[in-house]
N, C-alpha and C positions, 0 to 999 in steps of 0.2 A: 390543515385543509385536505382534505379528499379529493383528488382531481377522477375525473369519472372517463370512465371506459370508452376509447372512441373506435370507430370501423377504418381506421387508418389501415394503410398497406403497409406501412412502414413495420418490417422483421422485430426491427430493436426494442419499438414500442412494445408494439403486441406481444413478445416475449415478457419485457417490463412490467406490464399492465395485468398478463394473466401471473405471473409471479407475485404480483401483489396482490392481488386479492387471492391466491391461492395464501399466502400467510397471513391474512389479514388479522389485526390485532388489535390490543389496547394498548395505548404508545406505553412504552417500554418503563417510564420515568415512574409511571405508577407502580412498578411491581419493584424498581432497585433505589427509589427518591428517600426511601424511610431509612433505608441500609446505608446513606452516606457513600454513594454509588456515582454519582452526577448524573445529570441528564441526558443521557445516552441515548441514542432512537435504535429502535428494533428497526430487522433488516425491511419490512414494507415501510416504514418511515422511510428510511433510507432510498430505496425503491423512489419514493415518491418526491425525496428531495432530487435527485435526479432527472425524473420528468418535469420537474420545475426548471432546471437545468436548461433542459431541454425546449421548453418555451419559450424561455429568454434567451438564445441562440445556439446553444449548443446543440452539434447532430450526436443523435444515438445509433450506436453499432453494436450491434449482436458478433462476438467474434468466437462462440462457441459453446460449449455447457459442458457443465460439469459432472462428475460420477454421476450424482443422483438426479441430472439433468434442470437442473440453474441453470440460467440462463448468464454467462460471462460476457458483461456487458461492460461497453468503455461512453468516454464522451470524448468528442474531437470538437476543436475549436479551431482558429484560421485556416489557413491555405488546405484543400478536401487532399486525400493521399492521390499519389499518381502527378500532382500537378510539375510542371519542369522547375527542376533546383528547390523547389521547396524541401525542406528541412527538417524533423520531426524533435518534437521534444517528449519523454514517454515521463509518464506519473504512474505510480502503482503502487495499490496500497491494501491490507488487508491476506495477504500469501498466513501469515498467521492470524489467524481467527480471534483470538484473544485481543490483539492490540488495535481495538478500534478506535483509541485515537488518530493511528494513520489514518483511517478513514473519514474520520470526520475533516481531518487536515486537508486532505484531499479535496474533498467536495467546497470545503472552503476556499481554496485554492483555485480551484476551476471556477465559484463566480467571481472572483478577483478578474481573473485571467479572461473573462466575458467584457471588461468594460477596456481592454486594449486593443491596440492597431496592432497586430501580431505579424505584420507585414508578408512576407513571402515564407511563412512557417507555421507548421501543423505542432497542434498541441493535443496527443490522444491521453487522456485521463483513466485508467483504471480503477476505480474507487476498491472493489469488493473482487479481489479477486481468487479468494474463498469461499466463495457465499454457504457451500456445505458445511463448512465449520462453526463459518459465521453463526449460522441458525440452530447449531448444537451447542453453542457458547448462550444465544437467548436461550434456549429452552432449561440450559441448567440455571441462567439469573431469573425467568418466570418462576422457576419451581423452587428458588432458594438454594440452589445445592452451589456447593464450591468445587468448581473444576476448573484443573487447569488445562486447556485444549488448544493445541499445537498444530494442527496435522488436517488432511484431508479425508473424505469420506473412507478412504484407501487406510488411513495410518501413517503417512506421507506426510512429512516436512517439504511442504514445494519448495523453500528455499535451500535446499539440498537436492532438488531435482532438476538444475539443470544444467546442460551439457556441455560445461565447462570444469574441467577436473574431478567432473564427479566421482564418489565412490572413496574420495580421500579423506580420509576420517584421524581426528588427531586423538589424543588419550580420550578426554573428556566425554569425546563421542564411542568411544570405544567400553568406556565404562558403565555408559548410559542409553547404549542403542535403541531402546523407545522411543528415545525423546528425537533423535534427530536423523529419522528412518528416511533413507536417502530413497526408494524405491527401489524397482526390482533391476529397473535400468534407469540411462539419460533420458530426462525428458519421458517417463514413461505415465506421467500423471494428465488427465487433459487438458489440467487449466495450463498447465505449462508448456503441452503442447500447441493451445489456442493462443498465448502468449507470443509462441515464436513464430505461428504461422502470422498472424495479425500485422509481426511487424517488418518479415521478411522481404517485402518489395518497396520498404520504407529506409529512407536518408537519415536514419539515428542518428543524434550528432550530441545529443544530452537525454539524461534520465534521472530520474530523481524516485528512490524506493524509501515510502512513510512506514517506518516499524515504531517500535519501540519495547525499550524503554531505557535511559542511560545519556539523556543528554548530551548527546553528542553527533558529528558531522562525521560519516566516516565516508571512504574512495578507498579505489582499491591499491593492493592486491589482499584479498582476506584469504586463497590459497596459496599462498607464500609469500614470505618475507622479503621476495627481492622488489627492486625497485621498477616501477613499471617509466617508459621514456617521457608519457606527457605529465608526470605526477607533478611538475609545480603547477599547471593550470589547475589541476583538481585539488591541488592542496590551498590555491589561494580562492577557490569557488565555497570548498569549502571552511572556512575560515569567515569568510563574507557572511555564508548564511549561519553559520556558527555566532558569528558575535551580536547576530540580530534576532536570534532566535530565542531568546527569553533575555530578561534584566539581567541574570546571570548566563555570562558569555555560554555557550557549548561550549564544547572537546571539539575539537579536527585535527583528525590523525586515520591512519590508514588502517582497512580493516583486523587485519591481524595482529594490531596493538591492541584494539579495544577488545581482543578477545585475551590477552596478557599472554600473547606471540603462539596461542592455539591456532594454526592454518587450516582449514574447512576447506571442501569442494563442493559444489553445485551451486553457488551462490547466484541471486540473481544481481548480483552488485558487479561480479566479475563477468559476468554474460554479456550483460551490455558495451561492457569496454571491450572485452575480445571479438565478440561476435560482432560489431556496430562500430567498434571504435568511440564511443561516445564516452564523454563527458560522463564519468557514472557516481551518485553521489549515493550514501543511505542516511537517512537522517531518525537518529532514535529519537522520539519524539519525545519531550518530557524527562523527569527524572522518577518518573512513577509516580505514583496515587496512595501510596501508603500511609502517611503524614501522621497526626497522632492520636487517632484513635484505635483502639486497640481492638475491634470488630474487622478494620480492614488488611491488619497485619496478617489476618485469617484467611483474606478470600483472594483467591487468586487477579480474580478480575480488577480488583485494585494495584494489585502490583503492578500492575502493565498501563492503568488509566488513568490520571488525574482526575481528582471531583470536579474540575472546572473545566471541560474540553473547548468550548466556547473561546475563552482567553488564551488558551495552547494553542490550539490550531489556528488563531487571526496572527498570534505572532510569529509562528514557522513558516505560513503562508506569505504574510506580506515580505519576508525575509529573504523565502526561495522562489518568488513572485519572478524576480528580475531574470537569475540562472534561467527558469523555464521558459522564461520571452524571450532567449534569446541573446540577452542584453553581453555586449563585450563585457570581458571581464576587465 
């Protein structure tokens, strides 16, 4: 459904609304449905699933734009920021372009999180918070080409851009510095800059970052191996949403295992707990999309997404449904 252009005042729409029709398309399924691809929506689907969002209670915030000027939009749900004691719980998904099963995770996540009494706490949702990448990831599945794209309009790994140990790079990264281009400095990319201004006068107390791929629950510390002071709450948060999150249990273990004890810096898994103190979880979604046809052992875009995102994302959602309300552990 097309929802149509209104004279609203509202910044976040109006951002929304002209980015959608400035990409406007033919839904995405038609160009990757024959390729054994799943039904994935291009980023104006996406776009528009959001202002549906947004009709049925969710406010939209415009919290900046990107290189090529996207609009870096989030959804908030209970308590509005600023209120006394309220609490903020952050979802973000999309820093890599490629894995937009987070994203769909995401957006399904937040209409869950529409039909709860979310009491005295703010739930800000990130869905897209690549959208430059995002739409150079469509452009190569419209035209058929196999890429695999990591990075921002920059060349930028956001989740090596932010300003928490950045700049610490282990072999892997040291052998392959393409792929995991920390920037020029901390925090020098906008979306990551819009990130940390959005959440600076907010009460983080939990965060939940949707990547993938590798079935698994991770918390920190992914910049070293020592042990951080509150890691059993996040090992048994993680663990929770690990064993709910598909038929076959997740992993939960701390970031720097799942990398086989490679330690990284800029992560934004480690940003939240240092910088917020929060509850910080990353949940790789899926165990990939490669299965057994021998067409998507090819394309990258499979490696990173399941053919069935529909059934992925209702199960990691209803999973980490609870951790993002709130709920005691």
């Amino acid at each position: 459904m097309t929802l149509p252009l209104t004279s609203s005042p509202d910044p976040g729409l109006a951002a929304l609304e002209h980015a959608r029709q400035r990409h406007r398309a033919q839904p995405l399924v038609r160009a990757i449905g024959s390729r054994g691809l799943g039904p994935y929506r291009g980023y104006a689907e996406l776009l528009a699933a959001m202002a549906r969002l947004r009709r049925d209670g969710a406010r939209l915030i415009k919290i900046g734009d990107s290189v090529h000027g996207e609009p870096l939009l989030a959804l908030e749900l209970g308590q509005t920021a600023g209120r006394p004691c309220a609490r903020t719980s952050v979802v973000i998904a999309g820093l890599h372009p490629i894995e937009w099963i987070g994203v769909e995770t995401a957006l399904t996540l937040t209409e869950r999180l529409l039909g709860r009494d979310l009491e005295n706490r703010s739930v800000l949702v990130m869905p897209i918070a690549n959208p430059d990448g995002l739409l150079r990831v469509e452009r190569n599945l419209r035209a058929g080409r196999r890429r695999f794209v990591r990075h921002n309009a920059h060349g930028v790994d956001l989740n090596r851009n932010f300003d928490v140990h950045w700049g610490h790079k282990n072999l892997l990264a040291r052998l392959v510095p393409w792929v995991f281009r920390p920037g020029h400095h901390a925090a020098s990319e906008p979306e990551v800059t819009a990130i940390a201004e959005a959440l600076g006068g907010r009460r983080v107390d939990r965060s939940l970052s949707l990547h993938s791929f590798g079935g698994a629950v991770l918390y920190p510390r992914g910049d070293s191996m020592s042990r951080i002071p509150d890691g059993d709450e996040h090992r048994e948060w993680a663990q929770r949403i690990a064993a709910h999150a598909d038929r076959r249990p997740y992993r939960a273990l701390p970031s720097w295992r799942f990398g086989f004890g490679a330690t990284m810096g800029g992560l934004e898994l480690d940003w939240f707990h240092s910088r917020h103190g929060a509850v910080s979880l990353l949940a790789e979604c899926s165990r990939g999309g490669i299965g057994l046809r021998p067409a998507r052992l090819l394309d990258p875009f499979a490696w990173f997404n399941p053919p069935q995102p529909g059934a992925v994302a209702r199960r990691i959602a209803q999973a980490a449904e609870g951790f993002v309300a709130g709920e005691l552990s």
